[in-house]
NUKEMAR-995893 format. One record per residue (C-alpha): residue number from 1; x, y, z. Coordinates in steps of 0.02 Angstrom, whole numbers, padded with zeros to 5 digits. Layout:
N
  pos      xx      yy      zz
  NUM       X       Y       Z
...
This chain:
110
  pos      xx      yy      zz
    1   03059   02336   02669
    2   03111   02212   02803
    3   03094   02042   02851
    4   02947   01990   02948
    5   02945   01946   03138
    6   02846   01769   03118
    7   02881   01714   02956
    8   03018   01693   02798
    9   02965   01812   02691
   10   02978   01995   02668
   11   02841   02150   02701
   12   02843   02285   02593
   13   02767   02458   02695
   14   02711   02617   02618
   15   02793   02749   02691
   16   02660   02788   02784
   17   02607   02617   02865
   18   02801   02632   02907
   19   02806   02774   03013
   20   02653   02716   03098
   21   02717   02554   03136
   22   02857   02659   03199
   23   02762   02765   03309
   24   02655   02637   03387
   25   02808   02542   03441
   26   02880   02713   03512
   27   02725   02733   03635
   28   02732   02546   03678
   29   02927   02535   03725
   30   03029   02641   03817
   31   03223   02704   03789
   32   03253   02685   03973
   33   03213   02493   03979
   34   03370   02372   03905
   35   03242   02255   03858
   36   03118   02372   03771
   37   03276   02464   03689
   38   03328   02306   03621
   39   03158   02241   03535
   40   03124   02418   03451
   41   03324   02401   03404
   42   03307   02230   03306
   43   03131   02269   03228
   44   03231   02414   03132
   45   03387   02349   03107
   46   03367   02285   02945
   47   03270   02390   02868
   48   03291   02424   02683
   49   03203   02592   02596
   50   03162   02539   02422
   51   03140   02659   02268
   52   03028   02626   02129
   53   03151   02641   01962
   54   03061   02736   01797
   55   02979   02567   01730
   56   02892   02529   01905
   57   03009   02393   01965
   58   03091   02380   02138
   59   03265   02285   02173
   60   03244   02175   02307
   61   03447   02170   02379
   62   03529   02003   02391
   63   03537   01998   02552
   64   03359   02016   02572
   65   03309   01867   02449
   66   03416   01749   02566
   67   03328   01800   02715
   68   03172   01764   02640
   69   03228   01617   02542
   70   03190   01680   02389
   71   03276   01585   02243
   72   03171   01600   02066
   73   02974   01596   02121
   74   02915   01758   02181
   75   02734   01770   02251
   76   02675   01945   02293
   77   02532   01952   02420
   78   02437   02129   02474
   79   02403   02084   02654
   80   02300   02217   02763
   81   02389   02388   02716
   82   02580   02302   02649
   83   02626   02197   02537
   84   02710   02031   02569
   85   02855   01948   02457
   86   02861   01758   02472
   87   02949   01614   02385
   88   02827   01519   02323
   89   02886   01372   02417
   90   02894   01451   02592
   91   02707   01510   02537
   92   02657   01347   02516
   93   02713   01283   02655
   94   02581   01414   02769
   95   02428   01334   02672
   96   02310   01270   02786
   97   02200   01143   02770
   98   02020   01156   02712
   99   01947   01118   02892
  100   02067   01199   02993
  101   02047   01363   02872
  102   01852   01333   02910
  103   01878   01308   03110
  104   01995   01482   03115
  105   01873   01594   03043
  106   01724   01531   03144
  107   01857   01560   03302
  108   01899   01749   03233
  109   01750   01796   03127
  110   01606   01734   03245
């Protein structure tokens, strides 16, 4: 688990989708640039490996509901191949209108 890059909320990856994310990164960046070094360096610094207890629940740290400004609402969201963990405010506030909704997928779909 970790917070996302763009937005306040957090991604949930399979363990999987994790160590590809991982490796794609690795063949994009190099250890011998400062720069490059310190991009992979902050997309894993907080990282947080979750465990799923006996009745299927994971706990979400403290720290991690700030970030994401997570108070009482939780929205859960399977986007792509992870899952996303929103407040339901900060989820409401990325709605997008109906036309502009309409206009992005003729942009990216035609």
């Amino acid at each position: 688990m970790k917070k996302d890059v763009f937005q306040d909320c957090l991604i949930l990856y399979p363990e999987t989708v994790w160590n590809e994310e991982l490796e794609k990164l690795r063949e994009r960046l190099s250890v011998w640039n400062e720069d490059q070094q310190n991009v992979f360096r902050q997309f894993v610094r907080d990282v947080e490996t979750v465990e799923i207890d006996s009745n299927g629940r994971i706990l979400i740290p403290k720290r991690y509901l700030q970030m994401a400004g997570i108070i009482s609402d939780v929205r859960f969201m399977g986007v792509f191949d992870r899952i996303e963990i929103w407040s339901k405010d900060n989820l409401d506030k990325t709605k997008m209108d109906a036309d502009s909704f309409k206009k992005g997928i003729e942009k990216y779909m035609a």
